[in-house]
C-alpha positions in Angstrom: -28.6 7.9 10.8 -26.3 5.6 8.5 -22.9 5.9 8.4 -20.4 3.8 6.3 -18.0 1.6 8.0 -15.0 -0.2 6.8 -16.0 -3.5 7.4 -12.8 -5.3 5.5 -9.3 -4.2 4.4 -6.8 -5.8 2.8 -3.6 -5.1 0.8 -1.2 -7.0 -1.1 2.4 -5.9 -2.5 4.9 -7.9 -4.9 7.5 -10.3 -3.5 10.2 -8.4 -5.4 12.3 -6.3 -3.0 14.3 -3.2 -4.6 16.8 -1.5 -2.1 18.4 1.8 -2.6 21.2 -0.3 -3.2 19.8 -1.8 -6.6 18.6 1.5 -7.8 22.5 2.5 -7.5 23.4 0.0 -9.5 21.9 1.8 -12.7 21.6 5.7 -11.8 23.4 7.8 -10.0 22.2 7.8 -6.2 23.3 6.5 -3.3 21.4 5.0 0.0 22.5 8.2 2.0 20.8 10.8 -0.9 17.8 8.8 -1.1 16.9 8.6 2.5 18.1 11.7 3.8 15.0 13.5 1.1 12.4 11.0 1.4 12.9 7.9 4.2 12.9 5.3 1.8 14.8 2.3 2.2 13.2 0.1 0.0 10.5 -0.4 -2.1 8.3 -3.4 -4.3 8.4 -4.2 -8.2 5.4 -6.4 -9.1 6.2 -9.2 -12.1 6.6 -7.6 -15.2 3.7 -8.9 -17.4 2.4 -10.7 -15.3 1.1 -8.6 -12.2 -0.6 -5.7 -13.0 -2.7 -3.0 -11.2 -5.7 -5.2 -11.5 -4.2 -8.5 -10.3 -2.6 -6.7 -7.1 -5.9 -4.8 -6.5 -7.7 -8.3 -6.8 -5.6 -9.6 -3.9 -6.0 -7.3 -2.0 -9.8 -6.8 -2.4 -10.0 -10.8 -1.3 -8.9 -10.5 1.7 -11.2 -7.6 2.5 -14.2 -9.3 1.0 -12.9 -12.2 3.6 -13.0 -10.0 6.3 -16.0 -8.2 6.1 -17.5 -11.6 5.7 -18.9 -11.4 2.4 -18.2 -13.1 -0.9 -16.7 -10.9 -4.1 -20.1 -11.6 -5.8 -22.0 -9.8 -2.9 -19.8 -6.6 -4.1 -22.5 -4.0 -5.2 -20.3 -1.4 -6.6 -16.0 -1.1 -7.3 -14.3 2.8 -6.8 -10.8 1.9 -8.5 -8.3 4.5 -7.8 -5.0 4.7 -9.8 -2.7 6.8 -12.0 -1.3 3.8 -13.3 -4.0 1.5 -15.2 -3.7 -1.2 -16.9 -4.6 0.3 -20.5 -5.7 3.7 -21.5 -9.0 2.9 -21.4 -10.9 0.9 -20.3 -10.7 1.8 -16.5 -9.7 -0.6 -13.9 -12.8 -1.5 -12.4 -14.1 -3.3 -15.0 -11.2 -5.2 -15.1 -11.4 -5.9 -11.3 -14.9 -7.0 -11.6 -13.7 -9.3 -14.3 -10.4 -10.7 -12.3 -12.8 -11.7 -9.5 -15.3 -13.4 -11.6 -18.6 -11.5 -11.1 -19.2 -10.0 -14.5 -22.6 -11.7 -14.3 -24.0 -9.9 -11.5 -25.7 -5.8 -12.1 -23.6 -3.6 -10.7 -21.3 -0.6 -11.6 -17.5 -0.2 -11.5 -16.0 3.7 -11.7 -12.7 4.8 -11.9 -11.3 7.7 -9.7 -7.5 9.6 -11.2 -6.8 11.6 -8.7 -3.4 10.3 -7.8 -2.1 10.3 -4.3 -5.3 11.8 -3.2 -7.1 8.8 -5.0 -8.2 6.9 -1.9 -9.4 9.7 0.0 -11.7 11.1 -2.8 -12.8 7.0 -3.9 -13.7 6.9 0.2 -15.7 10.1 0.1 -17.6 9.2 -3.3 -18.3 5.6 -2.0 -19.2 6.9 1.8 -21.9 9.1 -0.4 -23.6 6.0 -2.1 -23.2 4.1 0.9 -25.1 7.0 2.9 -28.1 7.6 0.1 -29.1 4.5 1.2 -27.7 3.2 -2.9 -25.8 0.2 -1.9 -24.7 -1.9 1.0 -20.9 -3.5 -0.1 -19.1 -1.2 -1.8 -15.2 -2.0 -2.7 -12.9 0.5 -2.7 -9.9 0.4 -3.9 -6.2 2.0 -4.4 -3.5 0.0 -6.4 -0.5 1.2 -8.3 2.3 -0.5 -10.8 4.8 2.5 -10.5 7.7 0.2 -12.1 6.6 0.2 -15.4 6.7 3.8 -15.8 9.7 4.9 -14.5 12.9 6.7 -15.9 15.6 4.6 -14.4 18.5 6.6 -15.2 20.5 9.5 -13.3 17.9 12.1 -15.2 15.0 10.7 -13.9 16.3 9.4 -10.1 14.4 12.2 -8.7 11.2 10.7 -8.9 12.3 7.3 -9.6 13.8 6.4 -6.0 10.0 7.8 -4.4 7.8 5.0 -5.9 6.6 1.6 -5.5 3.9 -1.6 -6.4 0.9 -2.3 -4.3 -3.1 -2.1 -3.6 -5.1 -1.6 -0.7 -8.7 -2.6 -0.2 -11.4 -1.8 1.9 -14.9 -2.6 2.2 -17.8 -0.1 2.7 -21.0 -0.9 4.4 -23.3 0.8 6.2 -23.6 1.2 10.3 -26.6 2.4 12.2 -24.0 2.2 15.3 -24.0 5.8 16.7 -20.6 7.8 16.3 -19.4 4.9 14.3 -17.8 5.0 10.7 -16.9 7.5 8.7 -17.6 10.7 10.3 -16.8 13.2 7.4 -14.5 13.6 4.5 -13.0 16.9 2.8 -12.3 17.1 -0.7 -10.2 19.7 -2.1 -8.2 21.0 -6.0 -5.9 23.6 -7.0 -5.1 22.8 -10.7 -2.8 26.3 -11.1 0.1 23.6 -10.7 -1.0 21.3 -12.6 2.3 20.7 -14.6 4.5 20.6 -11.7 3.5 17.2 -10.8 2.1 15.5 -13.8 3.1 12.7 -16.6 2.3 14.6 -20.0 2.0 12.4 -22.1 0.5 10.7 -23.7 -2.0 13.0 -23.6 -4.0 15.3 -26.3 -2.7 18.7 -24.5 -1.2 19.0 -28.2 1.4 21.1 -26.8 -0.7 23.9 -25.3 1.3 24.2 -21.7 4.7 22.6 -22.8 4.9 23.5 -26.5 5.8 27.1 -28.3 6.7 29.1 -25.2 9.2 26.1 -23.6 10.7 24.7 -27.1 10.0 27.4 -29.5 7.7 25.6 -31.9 6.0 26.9 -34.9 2.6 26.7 -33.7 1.3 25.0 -37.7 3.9 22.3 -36.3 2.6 21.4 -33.0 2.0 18.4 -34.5 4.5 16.4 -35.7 7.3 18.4 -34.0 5.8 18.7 -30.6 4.6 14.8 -30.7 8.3 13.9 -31.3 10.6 16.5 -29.7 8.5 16.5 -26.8 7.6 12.6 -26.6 10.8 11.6 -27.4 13.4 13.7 -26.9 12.3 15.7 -23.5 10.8 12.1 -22.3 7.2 13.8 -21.2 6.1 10.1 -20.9 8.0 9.7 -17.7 6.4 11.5 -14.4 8.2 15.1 -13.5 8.0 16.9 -10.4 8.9 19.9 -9.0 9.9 18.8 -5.5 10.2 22.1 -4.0 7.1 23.2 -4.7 5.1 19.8 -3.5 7.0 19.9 -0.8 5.8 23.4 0.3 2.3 23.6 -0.2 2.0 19.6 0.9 3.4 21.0 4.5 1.4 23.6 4.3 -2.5 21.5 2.8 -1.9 18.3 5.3 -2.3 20.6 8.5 -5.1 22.2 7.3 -7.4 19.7 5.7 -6.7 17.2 8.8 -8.1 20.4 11.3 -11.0 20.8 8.8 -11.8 17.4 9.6 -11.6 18.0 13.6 -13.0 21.2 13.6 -16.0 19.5 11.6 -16.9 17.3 14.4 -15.9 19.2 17.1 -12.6 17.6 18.1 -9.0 18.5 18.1 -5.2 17.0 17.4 -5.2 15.3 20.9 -8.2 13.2 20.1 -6.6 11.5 17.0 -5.7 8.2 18.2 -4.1 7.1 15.0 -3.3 9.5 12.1 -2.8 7.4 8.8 -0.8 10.4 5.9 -0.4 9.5 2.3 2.9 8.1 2.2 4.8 10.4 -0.3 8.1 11.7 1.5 8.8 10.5 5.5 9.9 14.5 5.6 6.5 15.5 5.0 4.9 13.2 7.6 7.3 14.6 10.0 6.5 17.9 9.5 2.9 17.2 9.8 3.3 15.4 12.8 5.3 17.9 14.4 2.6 21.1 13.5 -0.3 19.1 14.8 2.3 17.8 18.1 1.6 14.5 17.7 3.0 11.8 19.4 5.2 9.2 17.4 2.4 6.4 18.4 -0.1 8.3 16.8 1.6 8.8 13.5 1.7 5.7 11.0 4.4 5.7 8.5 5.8 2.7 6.5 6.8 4.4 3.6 10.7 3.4 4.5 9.2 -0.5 3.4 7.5 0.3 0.2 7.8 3.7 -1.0 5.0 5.8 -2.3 2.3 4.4 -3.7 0.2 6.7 -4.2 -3.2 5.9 -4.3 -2.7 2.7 -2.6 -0.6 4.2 0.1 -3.3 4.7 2.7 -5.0 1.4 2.8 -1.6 -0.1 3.0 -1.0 1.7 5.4 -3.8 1.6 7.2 -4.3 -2.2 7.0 -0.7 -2.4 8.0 -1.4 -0.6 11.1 -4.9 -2.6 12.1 -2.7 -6.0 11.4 -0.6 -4.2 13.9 -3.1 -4.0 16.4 -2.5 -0.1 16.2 -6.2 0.3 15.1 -8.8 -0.6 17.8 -12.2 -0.8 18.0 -13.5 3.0 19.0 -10.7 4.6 17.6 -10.3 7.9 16.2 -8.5 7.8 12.5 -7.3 10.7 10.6 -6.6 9.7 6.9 -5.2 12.2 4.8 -3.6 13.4 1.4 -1.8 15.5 -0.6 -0.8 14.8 -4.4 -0.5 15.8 -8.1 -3.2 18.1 -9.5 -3.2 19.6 -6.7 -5.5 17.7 -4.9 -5.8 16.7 -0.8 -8.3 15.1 1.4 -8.6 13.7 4.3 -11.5 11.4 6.3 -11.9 11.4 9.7 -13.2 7.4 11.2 -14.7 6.0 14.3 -13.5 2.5 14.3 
């Protein structure tokens, strides 16, 4: 039977250190507040205008390439995973295939929004291809550019002080090595929430969930009115989140997805040798970490470095950890996540 195997990972994040510190400097926050909700300590900013989703996700994919000893041009297919592309459209993965020079060679790139839950669904979908038998080096990727979108001012330090820049890489290939690779992945939605963690706009919603009934518009001017009262003045173009309520259900979806996994194969909490959570709140890991009774070596968390990055967090992460030596050969990984939509996932890997 074939299984897929990460054969490479890599990850790169910006040079540019932001402290709690610095964010005080222009909102109203202080070190204490910000760690005491989330962890964080510090975070990256990638170079404005000059890195971008696509140049960080290029790094990144390098040195997995490198390490799974293949070339960039030997890359059959790209699953790009971000909330925070480099344009509207087109997706990111052309753009990849185009930073890394292989434009000439047939292959396909797609492009996978499903926010923090981004890597763990671009794993599953390239696992499947791998599996069918349809290609043999598939990149996967996660990279985010949070800093560009970000309210920096006391109004939007809620969600400002959470995120940071980077990309994670991995390569897929396939294994005939029994009990080896990826051993199953879980995909799960709940879009009744869907506002409580979203960025509206832009967006051609055209006022249907945040228009008449929250700012008592006209509905013949949904148009104009709700494009600029809603735009503008209520700032729908930075992220919003309802902290409380992400906070619950997340405590409440990690557990049981990560026990899908185990119960899938047969296994149990103790045989996690390394579990590898989105990073989106230290809190959160905690809590998970304490319902499964895990050890603190068998929890990875760096999110006190960099923040969350969503969809890049957990090849970050994870390629933190191996580079760590935390991540051996016949190892048992647990990957998994919770984000905006809702959506969770999680993957469960024989190293």
């Amino acid at each position: 039977m074939v299984n897929s195997k990460i054969a490479g990972i890599g990850f790169y994040v910006p040079e540019q250190v932001v402290t709690n510190a610095d964010l005080m400097k222009v909102m109203d926050t202080s070190d204490e507040w910000i760690q005491e909700r989330s962890g964080i300590k510090e975070r990256r900013y990638g170079k404005k205008h000059e890195e971008t989703p696509t140049t960080m996700a290029a790094n990144a994919a390098k040195i997995a390439c490198e390490r799974a000893g293949i070339k960039p041009e030997e890359i059959d297919f790209i699953v790009f995973a971000t909330l925070s592309p480099d344009y509207y459209f087109p997706g990111c993965g052309v753009l990849l295939q185009r930073e890394l020079g292989i434009t000439h060679k047939e292959m396909g790139a797609i492009d996978i929004r499903n926010q923090c839950s981004g890597f763990i669904y671009s794993l599953s979908v390239a696992d499947q291809f791998i599996k069918s038998g349809m290609y043999k080096n598939i990149l996967v990727v996660g990279s985010e550019m949070h800093s560009m979108g970000l309210d920096f001012t006391t109004r939007g330090r809620n969600v400002a002080v959470l995120f940071g820049d980077g990309a994670g890489a991995v390569v897929l290939q396939p294994t005939t090595e029994e009990g080896k690779g990826i051993l199953t992945t879980h995909l799960h939605s709940d879009g009744t929430y869907a506002e409580e963690l979203a960025l509206i706009s832009p967006g051609s919603h055209g006022g249907k969930h945040l228009g008449k009934e929250q700012f008592g518009f006209p509905e013949a001017l949904y148009g104009e009115i709700f494009v600029y009262e809603n735009l503008i003045e209520n700032k729908t173009y930075y992220p919003n989140m309802n902290g409380q309520l992400v906070f619950k259900t997340a405590v409440t979806k990690f557990p049981e997805v990560i026990m899908e996994a185990l119960n899938k194969v047969g296994m149990t909490p103790v045989d996690i040798d390394l579990l590898v959570p989105h990073q989106a709140n230290l809190r959160i890991a905690q809590f998970v970490q304490k319902t499964l009774r895990l050890p603190d070596d068998k929890v990875y968390n760096n999110i006190m470095k960099y923040g969350n990055t969503t969809a890049a967090s957990i090849p970050i992460a994870l390629c933190e950890a191996w580079e760590a030596g935390k991540v051996k050969d016949g190892d048992l990984v647990c990957l998994a996540a919770f984000g905006s939509g809702f959506t969770w996932g999680s993957a469960l890997i024989r190293w």
